[in-house]
C-alpha positions in Angstrom: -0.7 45.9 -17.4 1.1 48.2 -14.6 3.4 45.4 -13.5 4.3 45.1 -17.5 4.7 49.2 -17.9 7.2 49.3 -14.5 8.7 46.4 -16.0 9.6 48.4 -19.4 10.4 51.6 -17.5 13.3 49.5 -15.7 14.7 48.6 -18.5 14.7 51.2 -20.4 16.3 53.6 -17.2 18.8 50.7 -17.4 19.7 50.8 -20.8 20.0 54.7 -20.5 22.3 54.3 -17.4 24.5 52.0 -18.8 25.1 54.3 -22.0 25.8 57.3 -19.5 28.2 55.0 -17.9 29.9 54.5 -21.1 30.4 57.9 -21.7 31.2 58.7 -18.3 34.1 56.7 -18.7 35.3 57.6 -22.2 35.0 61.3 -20.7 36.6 60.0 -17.0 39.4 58.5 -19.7 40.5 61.7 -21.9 40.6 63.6 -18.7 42.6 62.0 -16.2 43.8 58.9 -18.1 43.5 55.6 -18.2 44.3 54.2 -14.6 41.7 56.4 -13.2 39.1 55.2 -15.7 39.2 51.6 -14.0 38.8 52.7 -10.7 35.7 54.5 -12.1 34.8 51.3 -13.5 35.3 49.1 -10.6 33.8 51.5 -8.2 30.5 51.8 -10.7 30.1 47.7 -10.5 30.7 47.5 -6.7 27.6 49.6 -6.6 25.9 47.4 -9.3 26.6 44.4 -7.6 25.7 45.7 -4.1 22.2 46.9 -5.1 20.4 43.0 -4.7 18.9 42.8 -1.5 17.0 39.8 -2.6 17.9 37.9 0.1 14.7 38.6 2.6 12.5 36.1 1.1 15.3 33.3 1.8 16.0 31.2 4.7 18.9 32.2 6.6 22.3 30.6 5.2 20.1 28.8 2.3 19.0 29.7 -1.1 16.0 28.0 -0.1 12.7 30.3 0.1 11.6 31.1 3.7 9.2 28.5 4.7 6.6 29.4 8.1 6.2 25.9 9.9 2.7 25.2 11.3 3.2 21.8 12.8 6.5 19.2 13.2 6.1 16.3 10.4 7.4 13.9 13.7 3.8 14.4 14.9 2.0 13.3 11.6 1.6 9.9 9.6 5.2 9.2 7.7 3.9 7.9 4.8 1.9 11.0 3.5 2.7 14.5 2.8 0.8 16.5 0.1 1.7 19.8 -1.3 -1.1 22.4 -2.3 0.0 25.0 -5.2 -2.3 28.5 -4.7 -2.7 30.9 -6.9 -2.5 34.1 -5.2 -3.2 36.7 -8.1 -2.2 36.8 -11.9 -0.8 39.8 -13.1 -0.4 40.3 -17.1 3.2 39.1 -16.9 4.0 37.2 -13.3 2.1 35.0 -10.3 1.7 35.1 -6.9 1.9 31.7 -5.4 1.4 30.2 -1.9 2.1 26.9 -1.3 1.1 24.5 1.6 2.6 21.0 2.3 -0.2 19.1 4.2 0.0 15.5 5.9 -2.3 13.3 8.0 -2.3 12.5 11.9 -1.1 9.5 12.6 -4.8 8.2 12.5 -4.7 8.9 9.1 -7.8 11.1 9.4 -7.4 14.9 9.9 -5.5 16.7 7.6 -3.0 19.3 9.2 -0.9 21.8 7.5 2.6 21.2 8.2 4.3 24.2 6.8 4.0 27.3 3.6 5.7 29.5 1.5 5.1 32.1 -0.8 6.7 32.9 -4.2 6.5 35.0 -7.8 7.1 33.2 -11.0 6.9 35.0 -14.6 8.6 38.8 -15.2 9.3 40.1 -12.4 11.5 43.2 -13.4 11.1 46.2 -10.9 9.1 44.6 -8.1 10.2 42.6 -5.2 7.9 40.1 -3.6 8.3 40.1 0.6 6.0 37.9 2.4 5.7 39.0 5.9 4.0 36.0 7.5 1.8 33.0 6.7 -1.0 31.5 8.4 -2.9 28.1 7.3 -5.6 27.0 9.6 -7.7 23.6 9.2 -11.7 24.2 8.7 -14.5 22.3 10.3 -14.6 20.5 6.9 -11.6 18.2 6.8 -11.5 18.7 3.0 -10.4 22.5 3.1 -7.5 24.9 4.5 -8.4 28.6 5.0 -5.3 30.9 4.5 -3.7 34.5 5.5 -0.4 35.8 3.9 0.4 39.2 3.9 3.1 40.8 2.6 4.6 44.0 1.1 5.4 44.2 -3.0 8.6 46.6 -3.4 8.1 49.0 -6.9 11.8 49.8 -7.6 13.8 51.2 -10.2 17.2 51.1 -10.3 17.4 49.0 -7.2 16.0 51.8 -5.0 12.5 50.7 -3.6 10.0 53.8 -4.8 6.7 52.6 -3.4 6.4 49.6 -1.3 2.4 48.5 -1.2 1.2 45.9 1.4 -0.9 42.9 0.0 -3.2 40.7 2.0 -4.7 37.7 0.5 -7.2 35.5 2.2 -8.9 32.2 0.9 -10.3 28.9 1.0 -8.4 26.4 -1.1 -9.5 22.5 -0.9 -6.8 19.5 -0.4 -6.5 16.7 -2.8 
């Protein structure tokens, strides 16, 4: 319900910025005239569009989400790879999501975790999602994977961060 309430707040302190922007300019416009009312305009979207940091939770160079590698797939079997979809916590109005890809030696016996990521799906308005690392370690039983992610969810509003609260989530989850 928190996630949903921060969610509203955002854009609702949106909505009321971009009204006081429009009557910033209309003001900015009967005062000093027209040419000075664009550059108020463009300098007020350079600092809209510079406000997305987003970019942490992708790889380098990629708009592919940061992946922590546990083993190379040259070292497994080349004929199976699995993928494991965990559910990290629900919220109201979003997920938290780990995923593991998984293959087997080249016995075809042991399962080894090859690499994860982490990810939020849903409504996701205000907070930022920043995994810090992974870990996915095999388990006596060859049937399970016991994981560690931590990470750090960003509150924002406006695109300034407020609170930043660290999240640890630890589990068992069972291949297929």
């Amino acid at each position: 319900m928190l996630y949903l309430l921060w969610g509203l707040l955002n854009i609702a302190v949106f909505l009321f910025f971009v009204i006081t922007c429009f009557r910033a300019t209309r003001l900015v416009r009967e005062q000093f005239g027209l040419f000075t009312s664009i550059i108020f305009v463009f300098g007020l979207l350079s600092f809209i569009s510079n406000s997305n940091d987003d970019e942490v939770n992708k790889e380098p160079n990629s708009s592919q989400i940061r992946t922590w590698k546990f083993t190379s797939e040259d070292s497994l079997s080349r004929n199976a790879t699995y993928f494991i979809d965990v559910e990290l916590e629900k919220t109201l109005i979003s997920k938290y999501q780990l995923g593991i890809k998984y293959g087997k030696d080249r016995q075809g016996q042991i399962n080894i975790p090859i690499s994860g990521n982490s990810w939020t799906t849903g409504f996701v308005s205000g907070t930022n999602w920043k995994p810090s690392y992974i870990l996915v370690d095999r388990t006596s039983d060859n049937t399970k994977f016991e994981y560690s992610v931590h990470g750090t969810i960003e509150w924002k509003l406006l695109g300034a961060t407020i609170y930043s609260q660290p999240k640890k989530y630890k589990g068992i989850v069972s291949t297929k």
